[in-house]
C-alpha positions in Angstrom: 98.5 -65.1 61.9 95.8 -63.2 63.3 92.6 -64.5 65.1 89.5 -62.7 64.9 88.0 -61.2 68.0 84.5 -62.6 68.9 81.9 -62.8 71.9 82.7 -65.9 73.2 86.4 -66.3 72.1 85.8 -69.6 70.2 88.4 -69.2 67.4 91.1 -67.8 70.4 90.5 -71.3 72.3 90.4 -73.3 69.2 94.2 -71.5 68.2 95.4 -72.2 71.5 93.7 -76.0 71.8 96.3 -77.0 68.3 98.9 -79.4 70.1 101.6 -77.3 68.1 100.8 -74.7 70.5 103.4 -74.7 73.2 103.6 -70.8 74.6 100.8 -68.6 75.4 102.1 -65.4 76.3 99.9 -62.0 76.7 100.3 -58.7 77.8 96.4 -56.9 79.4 98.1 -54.6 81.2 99.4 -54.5 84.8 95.6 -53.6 86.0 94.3 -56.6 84.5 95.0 -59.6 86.4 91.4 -59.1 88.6 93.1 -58.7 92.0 91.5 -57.0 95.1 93.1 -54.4 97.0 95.3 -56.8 99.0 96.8 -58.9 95.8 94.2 -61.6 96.1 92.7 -63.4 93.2 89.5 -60.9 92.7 86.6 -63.9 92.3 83.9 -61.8 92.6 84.7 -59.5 89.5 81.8 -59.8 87.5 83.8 -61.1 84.6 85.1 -64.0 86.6 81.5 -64.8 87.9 80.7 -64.5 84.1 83.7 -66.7 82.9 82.8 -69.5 86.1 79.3 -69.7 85.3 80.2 -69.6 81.3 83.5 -71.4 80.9 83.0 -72.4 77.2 82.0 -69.0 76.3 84.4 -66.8 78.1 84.7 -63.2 78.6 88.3 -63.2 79.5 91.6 -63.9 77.8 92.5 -66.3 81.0 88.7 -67.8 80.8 89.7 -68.5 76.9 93.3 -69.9 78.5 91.3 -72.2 80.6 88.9 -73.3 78.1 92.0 -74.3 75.7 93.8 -76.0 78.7 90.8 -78.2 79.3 90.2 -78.9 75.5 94.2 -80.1 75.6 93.4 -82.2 78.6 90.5 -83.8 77.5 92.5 -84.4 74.1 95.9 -85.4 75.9 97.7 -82.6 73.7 99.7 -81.8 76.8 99.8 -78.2 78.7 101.4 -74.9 77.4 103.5 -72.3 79.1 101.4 -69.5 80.6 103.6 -66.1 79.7 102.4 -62.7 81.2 104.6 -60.2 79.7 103.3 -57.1 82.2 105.3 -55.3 84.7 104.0 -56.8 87.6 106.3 -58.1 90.4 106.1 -61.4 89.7 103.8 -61.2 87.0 104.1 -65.1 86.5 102.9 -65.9 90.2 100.0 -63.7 89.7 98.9 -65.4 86.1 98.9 -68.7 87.9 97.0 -67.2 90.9 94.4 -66.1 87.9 94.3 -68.5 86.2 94.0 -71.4 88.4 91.6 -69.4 91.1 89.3 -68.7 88.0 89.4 -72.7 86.8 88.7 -73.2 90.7 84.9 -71.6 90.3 84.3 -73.9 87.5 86.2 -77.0 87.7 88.7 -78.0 90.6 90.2 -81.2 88.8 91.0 -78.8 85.9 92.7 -76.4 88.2 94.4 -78.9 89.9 95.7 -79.9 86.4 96.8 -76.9 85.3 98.4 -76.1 88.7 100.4 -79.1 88.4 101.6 -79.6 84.7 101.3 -75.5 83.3 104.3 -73.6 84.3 104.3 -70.1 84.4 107.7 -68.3 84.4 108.2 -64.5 86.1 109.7 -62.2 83.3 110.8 -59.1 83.5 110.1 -56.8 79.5 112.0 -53.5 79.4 111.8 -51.3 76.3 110.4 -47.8 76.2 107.2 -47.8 73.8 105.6 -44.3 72.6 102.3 -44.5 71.9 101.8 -44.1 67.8 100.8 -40.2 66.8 101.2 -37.5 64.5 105.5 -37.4 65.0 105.6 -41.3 64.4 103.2 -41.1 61.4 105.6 -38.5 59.9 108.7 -40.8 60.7 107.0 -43.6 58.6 106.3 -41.4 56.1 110.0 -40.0 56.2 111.4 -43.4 55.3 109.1 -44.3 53.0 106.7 -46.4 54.9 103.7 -47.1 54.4 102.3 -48.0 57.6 98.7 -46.6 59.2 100.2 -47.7 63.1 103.9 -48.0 62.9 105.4 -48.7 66.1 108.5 -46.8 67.4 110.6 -47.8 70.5 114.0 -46.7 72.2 117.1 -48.2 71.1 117.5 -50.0 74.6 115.8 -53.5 75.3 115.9 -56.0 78.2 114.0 -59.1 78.3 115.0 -60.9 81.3 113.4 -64.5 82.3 112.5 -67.3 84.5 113.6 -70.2 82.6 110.7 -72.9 83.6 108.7 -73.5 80.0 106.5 -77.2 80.4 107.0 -77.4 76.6 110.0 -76.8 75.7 110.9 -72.4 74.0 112.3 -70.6 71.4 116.3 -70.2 72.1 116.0 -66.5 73.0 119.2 -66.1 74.8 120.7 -66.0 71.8 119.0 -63.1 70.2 119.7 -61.1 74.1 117.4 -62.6 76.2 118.7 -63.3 79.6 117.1 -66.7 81.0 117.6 -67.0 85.0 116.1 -68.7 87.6 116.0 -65.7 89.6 114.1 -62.5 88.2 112.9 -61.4 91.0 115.9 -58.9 91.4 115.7 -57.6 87.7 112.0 -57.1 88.0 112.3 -55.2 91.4 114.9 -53.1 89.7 113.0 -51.9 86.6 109.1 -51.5 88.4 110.5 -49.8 91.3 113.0 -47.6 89.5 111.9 -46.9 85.7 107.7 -47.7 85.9 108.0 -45.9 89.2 110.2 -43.3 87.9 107.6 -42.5 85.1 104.7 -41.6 87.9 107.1 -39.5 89.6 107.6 -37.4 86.9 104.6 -37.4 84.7 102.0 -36.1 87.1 103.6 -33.3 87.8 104.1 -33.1 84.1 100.6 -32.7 83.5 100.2 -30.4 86.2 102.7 -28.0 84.5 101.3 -28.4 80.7 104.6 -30.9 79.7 103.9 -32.5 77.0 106.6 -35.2 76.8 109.0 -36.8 79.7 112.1 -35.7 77.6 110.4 -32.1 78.3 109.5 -33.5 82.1 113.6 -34.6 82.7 114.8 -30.6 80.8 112.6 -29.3 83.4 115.0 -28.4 86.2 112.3 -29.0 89.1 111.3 -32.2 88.4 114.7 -33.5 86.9 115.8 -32.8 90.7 113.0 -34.1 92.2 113.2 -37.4 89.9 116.8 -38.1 91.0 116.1 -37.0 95.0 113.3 -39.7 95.4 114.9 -42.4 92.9 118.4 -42.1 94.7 117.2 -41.5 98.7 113.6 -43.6 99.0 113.8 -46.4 96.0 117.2 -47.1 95.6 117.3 -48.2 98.9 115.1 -50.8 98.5 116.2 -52.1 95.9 118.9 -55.2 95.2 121.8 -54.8 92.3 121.6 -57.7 89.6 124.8 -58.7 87.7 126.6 -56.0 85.5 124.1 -52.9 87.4 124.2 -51.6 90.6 120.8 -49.4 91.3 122.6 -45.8 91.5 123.9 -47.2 88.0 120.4 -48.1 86.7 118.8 -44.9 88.1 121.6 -42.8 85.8 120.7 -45.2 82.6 117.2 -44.6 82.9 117.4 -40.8 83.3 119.6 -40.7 80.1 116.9 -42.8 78.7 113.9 -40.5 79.7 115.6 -37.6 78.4 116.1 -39.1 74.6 114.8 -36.3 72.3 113.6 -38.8 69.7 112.0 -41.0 71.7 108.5 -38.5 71.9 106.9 -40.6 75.0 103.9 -38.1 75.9 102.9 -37.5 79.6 100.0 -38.3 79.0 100.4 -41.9 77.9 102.5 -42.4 81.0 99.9 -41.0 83.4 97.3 -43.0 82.1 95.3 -45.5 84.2 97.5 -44.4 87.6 94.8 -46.5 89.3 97.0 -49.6 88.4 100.2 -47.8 88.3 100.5 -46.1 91.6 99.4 -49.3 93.5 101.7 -51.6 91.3 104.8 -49.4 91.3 105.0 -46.7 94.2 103.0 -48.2 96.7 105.4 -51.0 97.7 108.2 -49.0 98.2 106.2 -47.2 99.9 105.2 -50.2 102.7 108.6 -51.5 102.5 110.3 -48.0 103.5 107.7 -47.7 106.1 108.3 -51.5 107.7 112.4 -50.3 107.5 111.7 -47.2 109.0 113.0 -45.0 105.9 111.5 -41.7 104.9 108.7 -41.8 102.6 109.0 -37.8 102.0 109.3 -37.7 98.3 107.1 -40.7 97.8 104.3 -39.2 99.3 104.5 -36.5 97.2 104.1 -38.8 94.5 101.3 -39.7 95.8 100.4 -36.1 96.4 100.7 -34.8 92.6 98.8 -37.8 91.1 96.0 -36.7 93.4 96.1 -32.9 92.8 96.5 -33.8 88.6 93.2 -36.2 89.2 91.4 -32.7 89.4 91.2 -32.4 86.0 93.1 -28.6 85.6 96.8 -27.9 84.9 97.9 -25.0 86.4 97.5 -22.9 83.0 94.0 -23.2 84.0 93.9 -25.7 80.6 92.1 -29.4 80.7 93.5 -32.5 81.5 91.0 -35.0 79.8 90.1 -37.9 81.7 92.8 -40.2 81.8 92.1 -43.5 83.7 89.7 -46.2 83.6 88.2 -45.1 87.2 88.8 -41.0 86.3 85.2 -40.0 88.1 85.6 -41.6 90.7 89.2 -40.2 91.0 88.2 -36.8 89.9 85.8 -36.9 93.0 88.2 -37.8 95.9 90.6 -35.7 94.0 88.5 -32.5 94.4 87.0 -33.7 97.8 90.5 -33.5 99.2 91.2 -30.2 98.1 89.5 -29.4 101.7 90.4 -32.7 103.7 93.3 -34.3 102.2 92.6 -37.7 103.9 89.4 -37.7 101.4 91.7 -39.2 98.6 93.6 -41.9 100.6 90.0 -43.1 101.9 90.2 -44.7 98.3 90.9 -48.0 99.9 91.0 -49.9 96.7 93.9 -48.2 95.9 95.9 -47.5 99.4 94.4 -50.0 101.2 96.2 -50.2 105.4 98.6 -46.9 104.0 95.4 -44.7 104.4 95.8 -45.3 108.4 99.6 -44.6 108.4 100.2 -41.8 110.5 103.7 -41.1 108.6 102.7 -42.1 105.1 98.8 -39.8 105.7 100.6 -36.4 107.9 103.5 -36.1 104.5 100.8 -36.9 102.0 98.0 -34.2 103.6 101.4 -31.4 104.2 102.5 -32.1 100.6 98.9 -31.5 98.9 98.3 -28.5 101.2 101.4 -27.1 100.0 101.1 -27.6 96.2 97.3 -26.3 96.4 98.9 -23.5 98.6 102.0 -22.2 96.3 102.1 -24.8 93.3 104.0 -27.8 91.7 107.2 -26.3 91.1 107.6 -24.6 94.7 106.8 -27.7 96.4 108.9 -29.9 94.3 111.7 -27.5 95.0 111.0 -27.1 98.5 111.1 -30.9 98.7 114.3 -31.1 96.9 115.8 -28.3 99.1 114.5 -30.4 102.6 112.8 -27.3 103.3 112.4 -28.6 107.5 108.9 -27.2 107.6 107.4 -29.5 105.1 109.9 -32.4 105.8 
């Protein structure tokens, strides 16, 4: 069925209120949880000030959650699983942290309720999704569909989760679902390896005019630079599951990436980098630092996003913004094109990194260098540990 979207959210809460409902699950994307710079539940967001002050009009889809909770309460219907399905290290823990510190503003013996009867597992969703454009259109077409927004997707799919569901759940192992009570490890694996793997290739990407990351991984530059930083600064940090060690993973998802029919633009994986960056690179980051491992390539990352923020590839062409928070990006992007330091001061996003001796001396070399020569020198330069830049 489908519910119609309206100021207020009234037919939402009054679909999630039925007592047949027993699973909410939602995907808002990984910057959409209203968390400050450290992780914290963000209260004063002005849409959780609205939602607190408002909580039978809500503004959010968590304020709409809470609303339904109480309604359930009040009618003794029972509580519902809370399901995020975003990549976000524990992406359960921080839909509880949401949801219960909004219901906090409003009403604590509601949050203490949910908090106690709601359950909220951790999951882990893997499948590569292209955004829908003129090459899936034709595909539709092709096989005789007739479909305005088909969806394509790789032929690979993981869905890994915590089993903890307050109402009971579909049987999804049986259809490939793995249910654990430990997904921690298969989270760490995909964010830190495949959703971090995508920034450190599509920045550079757009930097160099790529239009797809199949193009990005035939590029020989970036392939090697890809499979330098995956294999010498993540995989270290990173824990093997059952059935995959991380070198193994790192190979599958580089086969993956280079799929000729999956047409995954650059762009699409670029986009909002002001979530993505601080959600998939910038913990290895902290964790390499606290182990005392080199952060070389990572800060590079870091490096490229900054110098594709300026708005210009190379060919002198356009990049369009590309990010919910693109001025202000585009303004510490060009501000560090003379003090380098000017775009980690973005303290939203980089937070204690920004006074990191280590993390800010290979980020400012690394920027220099590509404004200096380019993408493709540095990125070879950095694959060939070139000592006066390492």
């Amino acid at each position: 069925d489908f519910v119609p979207v309206q100021e207020g959210n009234a037919p939402l809460i009054a679909a999630m209120s039925q007592p047949a409902i027993r699973i909410v699950a939602l995907t808002v994307t990984e910057g959409g949880y209203y968390q400050t710079g450290t992780g914290d539940f963000d209260a004063a967001h002005a849409d959780m000030v609205h939602d607190a002050a408002n909580p039978d009009t809500p503004r959010s889809a968590f304020g709409a959650m809470i609303a339904a909770l109480r309604a359930r309460r009040d009618a003794d219907a029972g509580p519902f699983t809370c399901q995020s399905c975003d990549n976000l290290q524990g992406n359960g823990d921080i839909l509880r942290q949401t949801i219960v510190g909004l219901a906090r503003l409003s009403d604590a013996a509601l949050a203490d309720w949910i908090d106690a009867h709601c359950t909220f597992p951790n999951a882990m969703v893997d499948c590569i999704v292209p955004a829908t454009g003129p090459s899936e259109l034709a595909l539709a077409r092709d096989l005789g569909v007739a479909d305005n927004v088909p969806v394509t997707h790789e032929n690979f799919r993981q869905w890994v989760i915590e089993d903890a569901f307050c109402a009971g759940r579909p049987a999804w192992e049986k259809v490939g679902a793995t249910l654990t009570n430990d997904v921690h490890a298969y989270e760490a694996m995909k964010l830190r390896c495949l959703n971090a793997g995508h920034q450190i290739i599509a920045n550079a990407g757009e930097i160099l005019g790529v239009e797809t990351i199949n193009g990005c991984m035939e590029n020989a530059a970036i392939n090697a630079f890809f499979h330098k930083v995956e294999l010498t600064e993540i995989v270290p940090h990173v824990h093997a599951v059952p059935g995959m060690t991380p070198e193994a993973y790192v190979d599958l998802i580089a086969r993956r990436f280079a799929n000729p029919q999956i047409r995954d633009t650059t762009r699409r994986v670029a986009f909002d980098g002001s979530s993505r960056h601080p959600g998939f690179i910038l913990p290895v980051i902290r964790d390499a630092l606290a182990a005392g491992t080199s952060v070389c390539g990572l800060a590079l990352v870091e490096a490229l996003w900054a110098r594709m923020c300026e708005g210009t590839r190379e060919d002198g062409s356009e990049i369009a913004p590309n990010d919910p928070s693109w001025d202000a990006l585009q303004a510490a992007a060009k501000a560090a094109k003379t003090r380098p330091e000017s775009w980690l001061d973005q303290t939203r996003i980089y937070g204690d990194l920004a006074r990191d001796a280590v993390f800010v001396t290979a980020f400012s070399r690394w920027l220099s260098l590509i404004n200096e020569v380019g993408t493709t020198a540095t990125l070879t330069a950095y694959v060939a540990n070139d000592p006066q830049i390492d």
